[in-house]
C-alpha positions in Angstrom: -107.5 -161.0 45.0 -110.3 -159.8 47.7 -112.5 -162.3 49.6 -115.5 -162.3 47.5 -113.4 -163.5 44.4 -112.1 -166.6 45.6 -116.1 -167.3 46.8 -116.9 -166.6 42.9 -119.0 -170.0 41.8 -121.3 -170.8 40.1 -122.6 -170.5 36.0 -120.7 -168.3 33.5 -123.0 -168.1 30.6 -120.7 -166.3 27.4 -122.7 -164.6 24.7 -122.8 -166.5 21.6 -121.8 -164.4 18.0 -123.9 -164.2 14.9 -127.6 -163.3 17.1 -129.3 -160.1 16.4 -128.8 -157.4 18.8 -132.5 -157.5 20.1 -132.5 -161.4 20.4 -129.2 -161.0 22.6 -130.8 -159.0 24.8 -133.7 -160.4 25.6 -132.0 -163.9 26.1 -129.3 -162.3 28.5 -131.7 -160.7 30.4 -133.6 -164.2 30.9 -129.9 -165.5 31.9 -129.2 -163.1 34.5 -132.7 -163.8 36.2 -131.3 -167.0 37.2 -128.4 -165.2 38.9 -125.2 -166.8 37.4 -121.8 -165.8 38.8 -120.9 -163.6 35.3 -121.6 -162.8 32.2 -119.3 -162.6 29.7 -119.7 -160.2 26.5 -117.8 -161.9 23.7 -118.0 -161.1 20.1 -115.8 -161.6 17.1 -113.7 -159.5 15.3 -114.7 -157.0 17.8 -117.4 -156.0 20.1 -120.2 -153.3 20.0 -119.6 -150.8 22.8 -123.3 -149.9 22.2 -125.1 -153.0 22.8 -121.9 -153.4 25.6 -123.3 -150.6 27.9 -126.5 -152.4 27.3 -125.8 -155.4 28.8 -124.1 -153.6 31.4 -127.3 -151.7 32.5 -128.7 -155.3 32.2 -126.1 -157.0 34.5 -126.0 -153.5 37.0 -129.8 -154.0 37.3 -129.5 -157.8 38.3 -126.4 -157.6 40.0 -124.1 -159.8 38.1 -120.5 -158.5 37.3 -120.4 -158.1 33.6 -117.2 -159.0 31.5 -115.4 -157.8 28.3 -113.7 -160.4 26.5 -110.8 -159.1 24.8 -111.4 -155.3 24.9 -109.4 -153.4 27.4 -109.9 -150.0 26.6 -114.0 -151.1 26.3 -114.0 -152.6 29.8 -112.1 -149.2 31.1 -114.8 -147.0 29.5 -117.7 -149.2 30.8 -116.0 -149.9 34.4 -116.4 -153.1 34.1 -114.2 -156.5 33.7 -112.0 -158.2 31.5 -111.4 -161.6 30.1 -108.2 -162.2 28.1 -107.2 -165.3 25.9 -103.8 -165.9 24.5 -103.1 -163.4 22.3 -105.2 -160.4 23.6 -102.7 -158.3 25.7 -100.8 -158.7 28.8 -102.7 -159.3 32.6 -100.4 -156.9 33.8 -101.0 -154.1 31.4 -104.8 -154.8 31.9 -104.4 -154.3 35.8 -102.6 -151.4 35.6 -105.2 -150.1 33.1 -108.4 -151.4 34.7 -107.7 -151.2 38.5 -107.2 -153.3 41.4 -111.0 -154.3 41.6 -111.6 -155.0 38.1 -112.6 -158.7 37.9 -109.6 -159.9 35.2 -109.9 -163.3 33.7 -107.7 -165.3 31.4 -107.6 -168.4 29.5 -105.1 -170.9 30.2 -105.7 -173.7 28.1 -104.3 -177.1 29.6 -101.2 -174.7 30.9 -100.8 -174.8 34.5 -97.5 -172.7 34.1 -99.1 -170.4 32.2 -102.1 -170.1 35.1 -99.4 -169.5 37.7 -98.2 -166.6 35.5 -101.5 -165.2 35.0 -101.9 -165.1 38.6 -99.1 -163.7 39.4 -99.6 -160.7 36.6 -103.2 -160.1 38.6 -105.7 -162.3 36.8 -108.3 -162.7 39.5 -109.7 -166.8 37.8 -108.2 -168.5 35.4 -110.2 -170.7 32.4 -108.6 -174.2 31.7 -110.2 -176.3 28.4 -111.7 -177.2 25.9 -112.7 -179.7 27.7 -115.7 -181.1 25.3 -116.1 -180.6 21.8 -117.0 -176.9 20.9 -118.5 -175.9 18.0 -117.5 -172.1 19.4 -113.3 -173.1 19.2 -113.7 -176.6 17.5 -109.5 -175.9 17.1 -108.8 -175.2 20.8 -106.4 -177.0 22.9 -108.0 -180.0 24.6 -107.8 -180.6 28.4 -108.2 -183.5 30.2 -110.6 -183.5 34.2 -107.2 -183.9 36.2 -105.9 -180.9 35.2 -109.3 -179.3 37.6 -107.7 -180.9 40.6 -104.3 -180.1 39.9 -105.5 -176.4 39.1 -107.6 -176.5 42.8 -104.9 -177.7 44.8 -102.1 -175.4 43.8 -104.1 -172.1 42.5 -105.1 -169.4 45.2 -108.0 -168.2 42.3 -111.1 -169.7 41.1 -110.9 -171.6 38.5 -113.2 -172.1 35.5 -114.2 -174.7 33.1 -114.7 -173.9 29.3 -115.5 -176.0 26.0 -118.5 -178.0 25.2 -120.4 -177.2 28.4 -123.8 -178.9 29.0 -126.2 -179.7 31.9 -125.4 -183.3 31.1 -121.5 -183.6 31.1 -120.7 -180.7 33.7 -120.9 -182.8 36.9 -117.6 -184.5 36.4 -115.5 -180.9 36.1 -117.8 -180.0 39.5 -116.0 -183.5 40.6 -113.0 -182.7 39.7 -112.8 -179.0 41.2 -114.2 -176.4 38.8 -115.9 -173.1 40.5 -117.3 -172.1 37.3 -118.8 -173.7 34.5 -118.0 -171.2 31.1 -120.5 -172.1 28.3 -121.6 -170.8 24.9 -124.4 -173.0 23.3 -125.2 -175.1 26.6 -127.2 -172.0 28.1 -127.7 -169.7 25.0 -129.1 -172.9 23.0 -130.7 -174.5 26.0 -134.5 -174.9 25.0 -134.7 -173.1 28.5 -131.1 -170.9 29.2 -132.5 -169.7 32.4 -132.8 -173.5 33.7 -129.8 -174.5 32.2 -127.9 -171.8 34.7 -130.0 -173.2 37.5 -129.3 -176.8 36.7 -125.4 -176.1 36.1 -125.7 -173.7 39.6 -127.2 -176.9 41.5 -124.1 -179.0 40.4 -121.9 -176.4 42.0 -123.7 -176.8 45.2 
């Protein structure tokens, strides 16, 4: 992991599923004027590698790294990162595809074993939660705050906070040692999602 990864901080707005393409766009670009760390491109069953090199020109043009969830072969084709959860392919297989200074992300649950793992395959953070009720993954695994500090002290990565992220309940994973602060609805369904980025970015400091 280079130098400017373990300074990565700050918001990490991911796109919510379901919204026209249009709509997307023009709420991501309103996102990315408020300068969060990334943005992540996440859509279920799969994403569009159309509107993907979209929101690439949109991220190139505001200078915010820009990252694939799930799609290897679509980050390779765009140059751009990856994010990988449980069942989406191997870190190291994604390294060795991708490159050295592909920004590589994966989601760890409540799993500090499986962090350390992660890291050692590449991953360049590492997402603990849900750490709120998500309407996103209403099933996912919850984590408790503790795991945060745990996760600071022994991890040589950032490390990210997911699940049920708002403006008002944020400042206690900040507390407890989160870099960044993953959310779905709490920026895309903020009445303002620009704000909400600047609000969660003032919590980081």
């Amino acid at each position: 992991m280079n130098a400017a990864m373990r300074r990565l901080r700050g918001a990490y707005p991911i796109t919510p599923t379901g919204w026209a393409d249009a709509e997307l766009l023009s709420t991501c670009e309103t996102i990315l004027s408020a300068a969060p760390a990334l943005l992540q491109y996440r859509a279920k069953p799969s994403p569009d590698p159309a509107l993907a090199r979209q929101l690439q020109q949109c991220c190139a043009r505001a200078g915010v790294p820009l990252i694939i969830n799930d799609d290897i072969p679509l980050a390779r084709r765009l140059g751009v990162g990856l994010h990988l959860g449980r069942d989406d392919g191997e870190v190291a297989d994604a390294r060795a595809t991708l490159g050295p200074e592909a920004i590589i992300g994966v989601s760890v649950y409540a799993d500090m074993a499986r962090a350390e793992a992660a890291i050692q395959a590449g991953a360049d953070y590492v997402s603990f939660g849900r750490f709120f009720p998500s309407r996103t993954k209403p099933s996912a695994t919850p984590a408790q705050p503790d795991i945060l500090a745990a996760a600071r002290a022994r991890l040589p990565v950032p490390v990210a906070a997911i699940g049920g992220i708002t403006v008002d309940n944020a400042a206690q994973l900040v507390t407890h040692g989160a870099d960044l602060l993953a959310s779905v609805e709490g920026i895309f369904a903020a009445p303002d999602p620009a704000q909400a980025v600047h609000s969660l970015q003032a919590l980081l400091g």
